[in-house]
C-alpha positions, -999 to +999 in steps of 0.1 A: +000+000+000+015+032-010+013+064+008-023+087+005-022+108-026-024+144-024-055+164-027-061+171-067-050+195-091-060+227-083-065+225-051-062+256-028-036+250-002-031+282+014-061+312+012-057+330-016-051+364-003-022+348+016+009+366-007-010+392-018+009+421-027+040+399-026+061+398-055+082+363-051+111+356-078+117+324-093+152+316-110+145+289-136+106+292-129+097+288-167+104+247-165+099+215-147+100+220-106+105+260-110+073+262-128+054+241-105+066+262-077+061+296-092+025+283-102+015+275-067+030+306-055+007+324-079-025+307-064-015+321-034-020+356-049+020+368-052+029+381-085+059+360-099+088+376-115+110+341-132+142+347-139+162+326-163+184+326-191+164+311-220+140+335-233+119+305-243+118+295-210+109+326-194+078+330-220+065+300-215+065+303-177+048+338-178+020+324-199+014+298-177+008+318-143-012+341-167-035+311-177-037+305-142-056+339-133-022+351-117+005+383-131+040+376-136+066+391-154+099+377-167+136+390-167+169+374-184+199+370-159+229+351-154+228+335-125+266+335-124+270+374-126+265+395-095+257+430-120+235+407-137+211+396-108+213+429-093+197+444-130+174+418-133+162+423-090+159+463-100+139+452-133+113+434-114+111+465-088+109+490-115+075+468-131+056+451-104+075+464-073+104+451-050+107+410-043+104+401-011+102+364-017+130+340-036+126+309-048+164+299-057+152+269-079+179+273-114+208+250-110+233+227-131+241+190-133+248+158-154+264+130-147+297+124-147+330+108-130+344+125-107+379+116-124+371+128-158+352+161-147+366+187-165+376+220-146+350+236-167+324+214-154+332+218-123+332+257-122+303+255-144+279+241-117+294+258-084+291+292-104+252+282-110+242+266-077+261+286-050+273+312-066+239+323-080+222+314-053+242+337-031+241+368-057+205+361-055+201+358-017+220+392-016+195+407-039+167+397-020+180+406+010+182+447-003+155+445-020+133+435+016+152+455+037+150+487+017+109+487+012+109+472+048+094+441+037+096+405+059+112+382+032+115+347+026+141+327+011+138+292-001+168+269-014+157+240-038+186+214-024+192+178-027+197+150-002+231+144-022+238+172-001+241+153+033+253+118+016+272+130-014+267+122-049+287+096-066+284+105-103+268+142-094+300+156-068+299+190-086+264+187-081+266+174-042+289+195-033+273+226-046+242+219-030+259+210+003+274+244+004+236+261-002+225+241+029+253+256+046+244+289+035+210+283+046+219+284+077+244+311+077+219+334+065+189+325+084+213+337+114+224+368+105+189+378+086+169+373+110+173+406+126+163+422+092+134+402+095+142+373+066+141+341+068+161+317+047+149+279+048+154+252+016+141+223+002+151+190-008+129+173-031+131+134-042+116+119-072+086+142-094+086+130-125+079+161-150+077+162-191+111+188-182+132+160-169+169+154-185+167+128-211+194+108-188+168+108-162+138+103-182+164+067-192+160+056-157+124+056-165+122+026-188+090+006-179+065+033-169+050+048-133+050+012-117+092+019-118+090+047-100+065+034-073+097+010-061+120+036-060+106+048-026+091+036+007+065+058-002+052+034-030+050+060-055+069+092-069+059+126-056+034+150-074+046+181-081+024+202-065+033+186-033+066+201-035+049+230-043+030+233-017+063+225+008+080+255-008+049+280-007+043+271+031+077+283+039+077+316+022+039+318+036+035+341+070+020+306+084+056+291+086+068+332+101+088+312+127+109+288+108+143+297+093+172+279+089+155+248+084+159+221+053+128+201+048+131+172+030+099+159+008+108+128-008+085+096+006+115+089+031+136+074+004+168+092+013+167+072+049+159+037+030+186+010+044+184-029+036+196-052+059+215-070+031+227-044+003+222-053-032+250-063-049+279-030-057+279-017-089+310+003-102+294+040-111+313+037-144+293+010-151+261+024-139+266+055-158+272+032-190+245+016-187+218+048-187+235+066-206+232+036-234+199+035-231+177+049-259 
């Protein structure tokens, strides 16, 4: 017996006054898990401002929450460039108003061997995840503090980030240092009256997936029901929902705090353990498939 399912699509979690007259930024909110996010965030009446690189991305998101009933607006950035996310923060003050939530959702990953990883890679996905995510953070940060503003600050994570990531340590290791940050920040903010929590999602299948992960997928939803105690994958909008509770006034005394929302698979142990496979192999294998 699998775990309950959530309530359906479309559901109202929160009322939907509960962000009104917020304006809550998404990085990478046009796609997969950002979208989802932003779109809940948007039921809960804040206008969303996704920032991304990809134009096409950024379109497609803003016609989405539009289609929804909600406003939103879009604004290219770099994650990876300080001036950049500053321009793209004073953009989205200049048309809807200062953020005072973030949603720091964009990252970078594939798989690789640690051994092989190129220097490039490497910098490539640190620059992304932490990096960005801190420029961002800052950004935030003035932008709530000047209006005078409470803010909220949630970290999209991974559980690599407390067991590390064979195949994915750029990634892992990234992420491990936004956890850290987390709770750096939701220390010394919380006199300025933001809070700074993150989440670390598990398995939601979305049409946006990787085509590497989509590989892992080969026999259809009953695959992904065995991948977790929970007996099934997670629905998006129930890491939605996670994320819009925490930037929510209804979660006003938590900061610091990484919740994890993945059906308990991250603290799965067997008593015997299958049988080790070499990651070189693994990654052969998956990255084979067609």
């Amino acid at each position: 017996m699998a775990l309950e399912l959530p309530p359906p699509p479309g559901a109202q979690f929160l009322p939907p006054s509960t962000l009104e007259g917020r304006v809550a930024v998404v990085t990478g909110g046009g796609t997969g898990l950002g979208l989802g996010i932003a779109s809940e965030l948007s039921r809960a009446g804040a206008t969303i401002a996704i920032l991304s690189r990809s134009e096409e991305h950024r379109v497609r998101g803003v016609e989405r929450i539009i289609a929804l009933g909600g406003k939103a607006i879009e604004a290219p950035v770099d994650l990876r460039e300080a001036d950049q996310v500053a321009a793209a923060f004073e953009r989205v003050a200049n048309e809807v108003g200062p953020a005072s939530i973030l949603v720091n959702n964009a990252a970078a990953n594939f798989p690789v061997l640690a051994s092989t990883l190129s220097p490039n890679g490497w910098r490539a996905v640190q620059r992304t995840v932490l990096d960005g995510t801190f420029f961002a953070s800052q950004a935030l940060h003035a932008s709530a503090t000047a209006s005078g503003l409470p803010g909220a600050i949630c970290n999209i994570v991974a559980t690599q980030a407390k067991t590390g990531g064979p195949g994915m340590a750029h990634a892992a290791a990234a992420k491990a240092g936004v956890e850290n940050l987390t709770k750096s920040l939701a220390v010394e903010w919380a006199v300025d009256g933001i809070r700074v929590n993150a989440v670390a999602p598990g398995l939601f299948p979305h049409d946006d997936m990787r085509e590497d992960l989509k590989a892992l997928r080969t026999t259809g939803p009953e695959v992904d029901a065995r991948r977790a105690p929970a007996g099934r994958p997670g629905d998006l909008r129930e890491l939605a929902w996670a994320v819009t509770y925490l930037c929510s006034p209804y979660a006003a005394f938590i900061t610091g705090h990484t919740l994890v929302v993945d059906g308990g698979n991250w603290l799965r142990r067997d008593f015997v353990m299958p049988e080790f496979v070499p990651l070189a192999e693994q990654l052969g294998a998956v990255l084979k498939r067609p």
